[in-house]
Backbone as CSV, one residue per row, in Angstrom:
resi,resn,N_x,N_y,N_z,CA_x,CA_y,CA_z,C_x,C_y,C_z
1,UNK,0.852,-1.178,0.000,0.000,0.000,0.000,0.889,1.229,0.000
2,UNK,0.125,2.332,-0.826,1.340,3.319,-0.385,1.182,4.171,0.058
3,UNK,2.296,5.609,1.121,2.355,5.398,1.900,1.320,7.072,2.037
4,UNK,0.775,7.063,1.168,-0.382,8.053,1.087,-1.897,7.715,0.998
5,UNK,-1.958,6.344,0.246,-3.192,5.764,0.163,-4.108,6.017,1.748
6,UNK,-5.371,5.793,1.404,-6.468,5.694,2.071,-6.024,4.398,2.766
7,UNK,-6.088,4.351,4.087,-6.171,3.044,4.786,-7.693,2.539,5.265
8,UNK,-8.482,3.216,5.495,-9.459,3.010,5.955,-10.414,2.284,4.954
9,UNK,-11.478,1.206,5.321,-12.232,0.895,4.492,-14.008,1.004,4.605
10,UNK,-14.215,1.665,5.300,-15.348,2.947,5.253,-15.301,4.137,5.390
11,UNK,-16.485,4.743,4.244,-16.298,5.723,4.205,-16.370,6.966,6.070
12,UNK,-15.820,7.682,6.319,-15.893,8.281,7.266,-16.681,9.637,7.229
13,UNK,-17.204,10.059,8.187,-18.150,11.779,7.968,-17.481,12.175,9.520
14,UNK,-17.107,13.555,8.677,-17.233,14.937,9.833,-18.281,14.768,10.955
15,UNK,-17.913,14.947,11.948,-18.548,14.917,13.380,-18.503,15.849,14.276
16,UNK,-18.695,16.934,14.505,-18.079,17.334,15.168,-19.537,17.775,16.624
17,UNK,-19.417,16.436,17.206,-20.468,16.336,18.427,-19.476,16.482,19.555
18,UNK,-20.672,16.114,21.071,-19.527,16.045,21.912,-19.729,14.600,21.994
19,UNK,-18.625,14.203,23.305,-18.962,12.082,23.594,-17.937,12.388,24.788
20,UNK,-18.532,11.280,25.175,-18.110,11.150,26.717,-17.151,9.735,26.759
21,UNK,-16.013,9.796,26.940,-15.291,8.621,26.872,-15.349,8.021,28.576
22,UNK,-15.414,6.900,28.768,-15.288,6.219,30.041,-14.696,4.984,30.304
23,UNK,-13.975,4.246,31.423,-13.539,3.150,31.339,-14.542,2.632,32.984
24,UNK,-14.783,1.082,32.934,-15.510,0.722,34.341,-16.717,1.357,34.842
25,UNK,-17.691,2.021,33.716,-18.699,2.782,33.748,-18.311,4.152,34.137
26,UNK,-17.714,4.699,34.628,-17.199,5.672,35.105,-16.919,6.809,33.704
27,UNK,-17.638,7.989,33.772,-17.396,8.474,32.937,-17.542,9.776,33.375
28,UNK,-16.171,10.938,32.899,-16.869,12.444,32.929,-16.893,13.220,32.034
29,UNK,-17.351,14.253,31.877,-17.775,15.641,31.139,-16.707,15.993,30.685
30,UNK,-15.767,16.260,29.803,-14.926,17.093,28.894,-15.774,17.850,27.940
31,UNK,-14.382,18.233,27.303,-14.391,19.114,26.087,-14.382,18.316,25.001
32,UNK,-14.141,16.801,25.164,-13.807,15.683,23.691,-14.888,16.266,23.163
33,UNK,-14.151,16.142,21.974,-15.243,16.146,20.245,-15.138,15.091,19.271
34,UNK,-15.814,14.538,19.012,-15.946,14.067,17.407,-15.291,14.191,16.702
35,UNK,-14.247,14.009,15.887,-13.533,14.254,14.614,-14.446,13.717,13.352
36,UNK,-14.306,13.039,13.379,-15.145,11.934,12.180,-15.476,10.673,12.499
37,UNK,-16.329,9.884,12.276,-16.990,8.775,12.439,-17.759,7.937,11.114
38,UNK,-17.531,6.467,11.387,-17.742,5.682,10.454,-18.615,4.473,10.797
39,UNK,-18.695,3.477,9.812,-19.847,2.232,10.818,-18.827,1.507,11.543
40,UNK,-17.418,1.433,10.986,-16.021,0.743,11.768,-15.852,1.494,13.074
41,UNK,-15.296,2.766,12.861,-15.042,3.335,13.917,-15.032,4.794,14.611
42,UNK,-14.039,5.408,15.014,-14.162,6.719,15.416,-12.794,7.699,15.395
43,UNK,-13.262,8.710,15.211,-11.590,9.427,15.735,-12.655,10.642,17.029
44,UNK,-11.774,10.791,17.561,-12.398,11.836,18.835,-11.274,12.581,18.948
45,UNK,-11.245,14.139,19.141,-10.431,15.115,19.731,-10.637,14.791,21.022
46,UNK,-9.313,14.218,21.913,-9.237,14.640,23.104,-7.787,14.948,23.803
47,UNK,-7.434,15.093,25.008,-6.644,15.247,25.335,-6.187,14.275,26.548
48,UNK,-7.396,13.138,26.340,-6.929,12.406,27.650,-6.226,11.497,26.719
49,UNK,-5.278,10.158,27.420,-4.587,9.235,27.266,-5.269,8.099,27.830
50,UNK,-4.830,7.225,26.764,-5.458,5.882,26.635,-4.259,5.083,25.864
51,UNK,-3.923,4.022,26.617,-2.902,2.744,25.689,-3.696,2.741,24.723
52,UNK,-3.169,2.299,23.568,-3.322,1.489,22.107,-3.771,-0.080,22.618
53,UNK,-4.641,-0.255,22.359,-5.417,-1.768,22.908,-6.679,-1.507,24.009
54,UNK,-6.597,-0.403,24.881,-7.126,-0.188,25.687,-8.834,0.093,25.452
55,UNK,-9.393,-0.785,26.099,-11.517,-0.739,25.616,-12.108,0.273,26.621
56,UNK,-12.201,0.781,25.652,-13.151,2.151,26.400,-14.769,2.042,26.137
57,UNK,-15.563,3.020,27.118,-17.147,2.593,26.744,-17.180,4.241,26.382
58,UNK,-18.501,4.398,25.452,-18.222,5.763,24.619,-19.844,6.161,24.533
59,UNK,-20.639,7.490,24.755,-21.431,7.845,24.233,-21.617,9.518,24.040
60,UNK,-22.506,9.228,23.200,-22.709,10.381,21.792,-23.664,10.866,21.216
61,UNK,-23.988,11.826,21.032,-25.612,11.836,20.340,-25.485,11.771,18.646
62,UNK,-26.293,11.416,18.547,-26.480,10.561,16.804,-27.676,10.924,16.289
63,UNK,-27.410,12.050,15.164,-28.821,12.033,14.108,-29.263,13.533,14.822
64,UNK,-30.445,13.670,14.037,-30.955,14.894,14.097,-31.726,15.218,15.559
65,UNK,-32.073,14.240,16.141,-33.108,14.202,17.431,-31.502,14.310,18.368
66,UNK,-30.960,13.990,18.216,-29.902,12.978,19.273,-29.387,12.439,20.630
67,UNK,-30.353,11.298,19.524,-30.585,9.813,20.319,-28.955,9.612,21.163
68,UNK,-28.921,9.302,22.214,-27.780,8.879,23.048,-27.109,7.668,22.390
69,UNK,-26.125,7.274,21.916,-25.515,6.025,21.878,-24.759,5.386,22.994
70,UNK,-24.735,4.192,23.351,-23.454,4.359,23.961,-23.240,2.660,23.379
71,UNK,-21.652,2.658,23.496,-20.967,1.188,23.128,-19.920,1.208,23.507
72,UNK,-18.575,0.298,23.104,-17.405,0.024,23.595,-16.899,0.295,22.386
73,UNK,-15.402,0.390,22.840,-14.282,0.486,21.303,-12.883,0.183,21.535
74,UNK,-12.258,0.079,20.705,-10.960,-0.288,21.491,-10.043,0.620,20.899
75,UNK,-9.151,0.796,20.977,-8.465,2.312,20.801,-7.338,1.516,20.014
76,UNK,-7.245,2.110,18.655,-6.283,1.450,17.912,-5.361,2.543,17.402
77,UNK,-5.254,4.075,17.329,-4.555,5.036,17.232,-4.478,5.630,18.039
78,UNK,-2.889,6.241,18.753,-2.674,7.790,19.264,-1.960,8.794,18.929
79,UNK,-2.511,9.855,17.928,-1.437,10.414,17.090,-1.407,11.616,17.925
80,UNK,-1.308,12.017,19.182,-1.246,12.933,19.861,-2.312,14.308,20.189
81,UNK,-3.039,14.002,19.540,-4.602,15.174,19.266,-5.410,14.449,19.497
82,UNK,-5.608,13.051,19.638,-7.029,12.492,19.668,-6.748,10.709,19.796
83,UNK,-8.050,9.899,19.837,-7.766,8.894,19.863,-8.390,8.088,18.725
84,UNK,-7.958,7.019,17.690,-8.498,6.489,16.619,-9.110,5.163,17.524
85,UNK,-10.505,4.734,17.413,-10.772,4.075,18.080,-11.773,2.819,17.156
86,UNK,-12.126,1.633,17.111,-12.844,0.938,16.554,-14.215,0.479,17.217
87,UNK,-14.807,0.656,16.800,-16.370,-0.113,17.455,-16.458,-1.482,17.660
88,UNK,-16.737,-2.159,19.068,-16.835,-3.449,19.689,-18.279,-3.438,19.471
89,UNK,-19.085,-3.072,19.920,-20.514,-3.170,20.018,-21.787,-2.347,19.750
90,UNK,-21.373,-1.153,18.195,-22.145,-0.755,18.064,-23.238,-0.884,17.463
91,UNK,-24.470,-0.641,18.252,-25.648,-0.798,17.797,-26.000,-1.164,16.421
92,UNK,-26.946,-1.999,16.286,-27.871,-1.614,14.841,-28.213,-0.456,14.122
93,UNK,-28.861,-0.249,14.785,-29.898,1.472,14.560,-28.244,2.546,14.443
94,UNK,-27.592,2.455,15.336,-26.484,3.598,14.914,-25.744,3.103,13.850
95,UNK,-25.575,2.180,13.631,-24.725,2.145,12.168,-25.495,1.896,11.133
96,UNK,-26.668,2.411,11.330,-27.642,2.425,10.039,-27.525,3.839,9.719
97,UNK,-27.850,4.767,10.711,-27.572,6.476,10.682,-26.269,6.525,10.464
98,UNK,-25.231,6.151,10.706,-24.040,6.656,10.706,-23.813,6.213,9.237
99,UNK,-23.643,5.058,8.545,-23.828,4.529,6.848,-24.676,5.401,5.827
100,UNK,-25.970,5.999,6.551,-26.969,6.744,5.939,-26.458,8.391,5.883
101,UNK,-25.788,8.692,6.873,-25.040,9.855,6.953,-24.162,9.956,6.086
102,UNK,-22.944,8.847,5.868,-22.073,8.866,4.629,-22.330,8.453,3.725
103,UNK,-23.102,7.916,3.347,-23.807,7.741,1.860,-24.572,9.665,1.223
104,UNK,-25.174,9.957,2.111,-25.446,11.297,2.068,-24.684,12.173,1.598
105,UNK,-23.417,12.716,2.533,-22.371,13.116,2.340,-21.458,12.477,0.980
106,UNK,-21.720,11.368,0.459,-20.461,11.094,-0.997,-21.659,11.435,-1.689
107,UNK,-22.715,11.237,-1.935,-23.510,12.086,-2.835,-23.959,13.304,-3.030
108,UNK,-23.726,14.349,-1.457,-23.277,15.695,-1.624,-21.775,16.367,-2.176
109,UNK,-20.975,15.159,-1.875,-19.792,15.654,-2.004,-18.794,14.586,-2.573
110,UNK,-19.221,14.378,-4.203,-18.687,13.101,-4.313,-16.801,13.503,-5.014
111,UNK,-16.014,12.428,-4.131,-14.605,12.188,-5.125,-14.437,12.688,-5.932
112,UNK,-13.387,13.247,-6.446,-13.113,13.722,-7.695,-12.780,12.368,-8.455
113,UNK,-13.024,12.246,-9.629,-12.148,10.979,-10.066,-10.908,10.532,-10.572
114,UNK,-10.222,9.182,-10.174,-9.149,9.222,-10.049,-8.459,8.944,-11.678
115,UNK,-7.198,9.396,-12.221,-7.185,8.828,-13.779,-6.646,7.448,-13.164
């Protein structure tokens, strides 16, 4: 692969909500934001620290009403601004909105094409 390519294999959308990261139910109030989100996973602006492997429980509001999510993820990036994280257990219903959101978005805003 090279070393510019797209790694990801869903499409991802702009987020910029808040979410509450927690470990052992325990969760508090920051400033984290949303970066972008996908039906795989997540990126979040934060400033707390978390190992690479480490399962966190996460919720968020989703969609136009917004409905609370909450699920687990396991934290597979730390590029120093935020944490890249993957979804363990997210819902049905949210990765129907979250798929329906980026399908939306590439048909508002589709790729340029590649030669």
């Amino acid at each position: 692969m090279h070393y510019n390519q797209e790694r990801r294999f869903q499409p991802r959308v702009a987020y910029a909500k808040e979410i509450w990261i927690g470990q052992d139910g325990i969760f508090s109030r920051t400033s984290d934001r949303i970066g972008n989100i996908s039906v795989s996973g997540i990126f979040v602006e934060t400033a707390q620290i978390f190992a690479v492997g480490s399962i966190v429980n996460l919720r968020f509001p989703l969609g136009d009403a917004g409905e609370l999510v909450s699920c687990s993820a396991t934290v597979i990036n730390t590029p120093g601004h935020g944490l890249g994280m993957h979804f363990i257990d997210l819902p049905p219903e949210a990765r129907s909105k979250i798929s329906s959101m980026a399908e939306l978005r590439a048909n508002t805003f589709p790729r340029s094409a590649k030669p």
